[in-house]
C-alpha positions in Angstrom: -16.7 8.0 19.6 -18.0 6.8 22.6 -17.9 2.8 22.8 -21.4 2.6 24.7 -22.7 3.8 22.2 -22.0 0.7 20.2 -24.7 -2.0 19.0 -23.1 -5.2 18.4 -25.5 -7.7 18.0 -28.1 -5.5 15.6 -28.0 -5.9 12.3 -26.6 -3.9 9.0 -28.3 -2.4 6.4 -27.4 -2.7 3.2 -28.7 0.8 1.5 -28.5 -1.0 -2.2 -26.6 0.0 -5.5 -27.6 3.4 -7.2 -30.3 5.3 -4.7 -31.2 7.2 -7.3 -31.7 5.2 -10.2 -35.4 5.5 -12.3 -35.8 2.1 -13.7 -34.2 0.4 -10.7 -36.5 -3.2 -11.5 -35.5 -3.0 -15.4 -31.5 -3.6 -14.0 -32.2 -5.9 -11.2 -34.2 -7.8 -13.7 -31.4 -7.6 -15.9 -28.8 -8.9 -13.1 -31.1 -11.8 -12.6 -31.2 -12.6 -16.5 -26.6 -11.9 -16.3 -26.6 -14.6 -13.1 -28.7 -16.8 -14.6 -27.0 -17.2 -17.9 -23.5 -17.0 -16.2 -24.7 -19.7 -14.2 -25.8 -21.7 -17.1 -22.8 -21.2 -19.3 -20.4 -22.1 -16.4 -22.0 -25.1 -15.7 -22.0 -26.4 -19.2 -18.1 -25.2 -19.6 -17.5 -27.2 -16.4 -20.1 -30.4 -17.6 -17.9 -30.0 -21.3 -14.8 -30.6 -19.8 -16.0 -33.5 -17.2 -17.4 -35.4 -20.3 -14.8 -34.7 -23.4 -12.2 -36.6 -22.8 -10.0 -34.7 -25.5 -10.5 -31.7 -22.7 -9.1 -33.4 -19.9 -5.7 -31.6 -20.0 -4.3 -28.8 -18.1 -5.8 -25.8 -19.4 -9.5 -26.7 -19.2 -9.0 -28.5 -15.6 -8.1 -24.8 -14.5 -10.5 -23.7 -16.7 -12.7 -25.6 -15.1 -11.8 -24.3 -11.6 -12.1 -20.7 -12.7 -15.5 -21.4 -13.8 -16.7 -23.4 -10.2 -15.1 -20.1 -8.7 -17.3 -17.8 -11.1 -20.6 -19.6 -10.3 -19.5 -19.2 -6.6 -18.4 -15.3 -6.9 -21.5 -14.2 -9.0 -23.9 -16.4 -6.3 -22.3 -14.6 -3.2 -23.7 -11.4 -4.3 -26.8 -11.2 -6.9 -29.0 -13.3 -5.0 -28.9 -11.0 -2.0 -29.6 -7.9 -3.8 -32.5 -9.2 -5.6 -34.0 -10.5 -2.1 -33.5 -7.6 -0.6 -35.0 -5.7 -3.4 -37.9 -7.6 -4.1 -38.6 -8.2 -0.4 -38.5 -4.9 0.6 -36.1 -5.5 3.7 -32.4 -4.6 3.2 -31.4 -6.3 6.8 -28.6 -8.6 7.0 -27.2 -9.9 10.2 -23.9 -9.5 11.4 -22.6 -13.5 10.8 -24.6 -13.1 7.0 -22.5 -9.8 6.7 -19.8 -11.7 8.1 -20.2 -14.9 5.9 -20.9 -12.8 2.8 -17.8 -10.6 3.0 -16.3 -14.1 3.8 -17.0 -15.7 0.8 -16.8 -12.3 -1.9 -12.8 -12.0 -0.7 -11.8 -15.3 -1.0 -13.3 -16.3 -4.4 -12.1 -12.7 -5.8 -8.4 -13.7 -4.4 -8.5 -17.4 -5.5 -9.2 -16.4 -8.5 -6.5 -13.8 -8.9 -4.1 -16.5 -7.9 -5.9 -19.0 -10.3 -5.7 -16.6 -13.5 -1.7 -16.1 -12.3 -1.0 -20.0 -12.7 -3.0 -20.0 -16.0 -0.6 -17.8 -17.1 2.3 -19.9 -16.2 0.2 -23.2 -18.1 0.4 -20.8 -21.2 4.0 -20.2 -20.7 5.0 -23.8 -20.5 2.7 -25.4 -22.9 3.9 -22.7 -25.9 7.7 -22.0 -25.0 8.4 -25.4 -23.7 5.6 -27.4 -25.6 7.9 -30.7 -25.6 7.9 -30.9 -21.8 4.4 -29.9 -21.2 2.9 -33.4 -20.3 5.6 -34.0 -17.7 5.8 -30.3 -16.4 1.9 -29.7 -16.1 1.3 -33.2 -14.7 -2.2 -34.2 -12.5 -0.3 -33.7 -9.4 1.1 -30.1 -10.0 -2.4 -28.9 -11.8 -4.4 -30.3 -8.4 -1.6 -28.3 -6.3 -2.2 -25.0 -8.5 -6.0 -25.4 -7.9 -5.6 -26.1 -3.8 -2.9 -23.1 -3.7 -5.8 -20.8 -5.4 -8.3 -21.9 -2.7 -6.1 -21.9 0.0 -4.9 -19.0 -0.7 -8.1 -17.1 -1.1 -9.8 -18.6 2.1 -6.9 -17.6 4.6 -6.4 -13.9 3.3 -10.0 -13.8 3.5 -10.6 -15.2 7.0 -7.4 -13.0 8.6 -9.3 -10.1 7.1 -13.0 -10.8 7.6 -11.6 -11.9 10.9 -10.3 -8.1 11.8 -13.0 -6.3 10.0 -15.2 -7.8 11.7 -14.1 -7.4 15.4 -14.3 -3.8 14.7 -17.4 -2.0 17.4 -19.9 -0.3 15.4 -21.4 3.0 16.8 -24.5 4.9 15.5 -25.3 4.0 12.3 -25.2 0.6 10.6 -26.2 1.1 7.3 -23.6 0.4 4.7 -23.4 2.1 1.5 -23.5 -0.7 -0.2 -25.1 -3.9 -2.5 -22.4 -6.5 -0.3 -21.0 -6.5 2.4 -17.6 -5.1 1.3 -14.6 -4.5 3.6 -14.1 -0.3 3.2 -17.8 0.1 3.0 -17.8 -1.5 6.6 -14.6 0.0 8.1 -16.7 3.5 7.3 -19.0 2.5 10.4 -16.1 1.2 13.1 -15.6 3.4 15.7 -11.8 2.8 16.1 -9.5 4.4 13.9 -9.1 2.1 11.4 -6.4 3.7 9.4 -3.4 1.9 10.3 -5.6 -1.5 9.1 -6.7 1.0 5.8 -3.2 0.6 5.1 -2.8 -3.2 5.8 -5.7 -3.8 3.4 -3.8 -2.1 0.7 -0.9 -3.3 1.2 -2.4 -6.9 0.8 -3.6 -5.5 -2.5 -0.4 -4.9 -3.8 0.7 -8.1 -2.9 -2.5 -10.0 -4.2 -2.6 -8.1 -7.0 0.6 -6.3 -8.3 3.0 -9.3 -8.0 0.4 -11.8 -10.4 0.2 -9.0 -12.3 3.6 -8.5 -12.8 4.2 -12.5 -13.2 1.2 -12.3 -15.8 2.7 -9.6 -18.1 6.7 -11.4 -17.4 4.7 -14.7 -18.8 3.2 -12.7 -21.7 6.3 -10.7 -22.5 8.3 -14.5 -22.7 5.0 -16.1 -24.7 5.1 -13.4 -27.3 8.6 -13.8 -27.9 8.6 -17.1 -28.1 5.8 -16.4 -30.9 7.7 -14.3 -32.9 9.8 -16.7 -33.8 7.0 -19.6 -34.8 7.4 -20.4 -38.3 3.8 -22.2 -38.7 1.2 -19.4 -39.3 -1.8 -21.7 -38.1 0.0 -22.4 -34.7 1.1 -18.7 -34.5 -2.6 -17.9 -34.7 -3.6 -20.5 -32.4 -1.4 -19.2 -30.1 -2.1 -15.5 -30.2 -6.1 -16.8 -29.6 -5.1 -18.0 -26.6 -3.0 -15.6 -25.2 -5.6 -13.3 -26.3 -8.4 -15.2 -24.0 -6.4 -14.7 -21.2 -5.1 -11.3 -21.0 -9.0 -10.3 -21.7 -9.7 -12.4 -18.6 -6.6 -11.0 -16.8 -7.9 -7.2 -17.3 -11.2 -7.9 -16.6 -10.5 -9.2 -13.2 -7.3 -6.6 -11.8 -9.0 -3.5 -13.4 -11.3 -3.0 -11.1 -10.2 -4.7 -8.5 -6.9 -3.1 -8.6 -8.9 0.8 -9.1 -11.6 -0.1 -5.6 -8.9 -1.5 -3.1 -5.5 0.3 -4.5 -6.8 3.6 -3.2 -6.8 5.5 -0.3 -10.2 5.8 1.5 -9.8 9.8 1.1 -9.8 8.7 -2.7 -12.9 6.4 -2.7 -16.0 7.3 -4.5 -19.1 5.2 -3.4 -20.6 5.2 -6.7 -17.3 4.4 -8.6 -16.7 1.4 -6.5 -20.5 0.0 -7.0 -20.0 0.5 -10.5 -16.3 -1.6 -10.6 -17.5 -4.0 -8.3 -20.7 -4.8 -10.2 -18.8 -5.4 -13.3 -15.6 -7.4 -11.9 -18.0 -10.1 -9.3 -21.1 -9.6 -12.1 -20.0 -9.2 -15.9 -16.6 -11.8 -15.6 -18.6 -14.5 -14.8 -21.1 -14.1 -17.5 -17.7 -13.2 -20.2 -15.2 -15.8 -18.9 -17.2 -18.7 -20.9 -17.9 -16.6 -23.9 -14.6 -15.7 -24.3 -12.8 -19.3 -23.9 -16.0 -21.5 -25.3 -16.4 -19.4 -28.4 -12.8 -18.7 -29.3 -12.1 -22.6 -28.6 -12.2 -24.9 -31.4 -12.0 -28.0 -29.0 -14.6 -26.8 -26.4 -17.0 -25.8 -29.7 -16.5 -29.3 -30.6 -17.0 -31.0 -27.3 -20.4 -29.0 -27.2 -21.4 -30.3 -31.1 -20.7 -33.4 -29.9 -22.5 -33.8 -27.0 -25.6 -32.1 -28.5 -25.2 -34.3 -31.7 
């Protein structure tokens, strides 16, 4: 395609999620209710944890970061689509596209490194419970939490960075609710192929190696269960593993089905779907599942609302 034809400093449009939907304002009105009670929850989960002393261990400081990081995920992408709905205009400029895209990749990597490391607290704190104080210590849980960041914002900027630098001929409007990084690569003029490759490559790394560290942890953990004599810490211990591992395919499901694929494999709608429910749904479940299954979090909350 001819690079004259190109339009750099006009904005996208975001064409919105399901077209064809009939009762398109009962779901956005139902995403606004989802962000605002994810929001909510979150915030109390973090506010529990800041106040109970009895919660200031390991496990609920990184709880605590994946919870920051869901407020931040779910808030990079719902607001935008209501505005956009309500407003009528579907416009967003290229440094909002940018800064959008930005911000979605890094807090969906961070917290795929994030929910890795949990795994590893699990690990430690049931198969070698005696040196969990000195292993888990303030220094290594602050260096697990700037490694999930970190981690997340340079991937992120490398690739929003290249995608980014791509010219855009004809049209601009993205098949999308987000700015999302094969959703934008459709519109380059360049053949982007070789960097179609390089993005899933980077999935495999950010995603099949946790993975595979994840299940490695599990697979030790529910050994080491096996051979528990005490039923009530058995149970306790299952509980928690089973908190996680909901968490764990919650988050690579669909992350792992959107960016695994080849682009001659992508459906639009299919992706929309997977990425409303992984950036959308988790951060509304992630609470629920370790507040209500949590003794010591349900207490915290009795006694801060006694």
């Amino acid at each position: 395609m001819d690079k004259r034809n190109e339009t750099s400093g006009a904005d996208f449009i975001l064409l919105g999620l399901f077209l064809d939907m009939k009762h398109i304002r009962f779901f956005i009105g139902a995403m606004l209710v989802i962000y605002t009670v994810a929001l909510t929850l979150n915030f109390v989960l973090i506010l529990l944890i800041c106040v109970d002393s009895h919660l200031h261990m390991p496990m609920y400081f990184l709880l605590s970061q994946l919870a920051l990081m869901d407020m931040m995920l779910i808030s990079s992408t719902v607001p935008k689509m209501a505005t956009n709905f309500f407003s009528g205009s579907r416009n967003i400029s290229r440094v909002a596209c940018g800064t959008q895209f930005f911000f979605f990749l890094t807090l969906g990597i961070a917290e795929c490194i994030l929910i890795t490391l949990m795994s590893y607290d699990r690990y430690v704190a049931i198969c070698n419970p005696l040196r969990y104080a000195l292993i888990m210590s303030q220094k290594v849980c602050l260096q697990m939490a700037a490694i999930s960041w970190a981690g997340g914002a340079l991937t992120s900027l490398t690739h929003t960075a290249y995608t980014m630098h791509f010219p855009i001929c004809g049209s601009r409007e993205i098949s999308h609710f987000l700015c999302e990084v094969m959703a934008i690569l459709k519109l380059a003029c360049e053949d982007v192929s070789a960097y179609e490759k390089a993005v899933i490559v980077t999935s495999i790394v950010v995603l099949l190696i946790p993975l595979s560290l994840i299940m490695f942890s599990y697979a030790l953990i529910f050994l080491a269960i096996l051979h528990m004599k005490s039923p009530e810490g058995r149970d306790k211990a299952l509980a928690t593993c089973f908190s996680h591992l909901t968490v764990v395919c919650l988050y690579y499901g669909p992350a792992m089905v959107v960016y695994m694929r080849p682009s001659s494999y992508h459906n639009p709608k299919l992706d929309q779907v997977l990425l409303v429910l992984g950036p959308t749904l988790t951060p509304l479940l992630n609470p629920l599942i370790y507040g209500l299954r949590n003794k010591e979090v349900v207490g915290a909350l009795r006694k801060v609302l006694s």
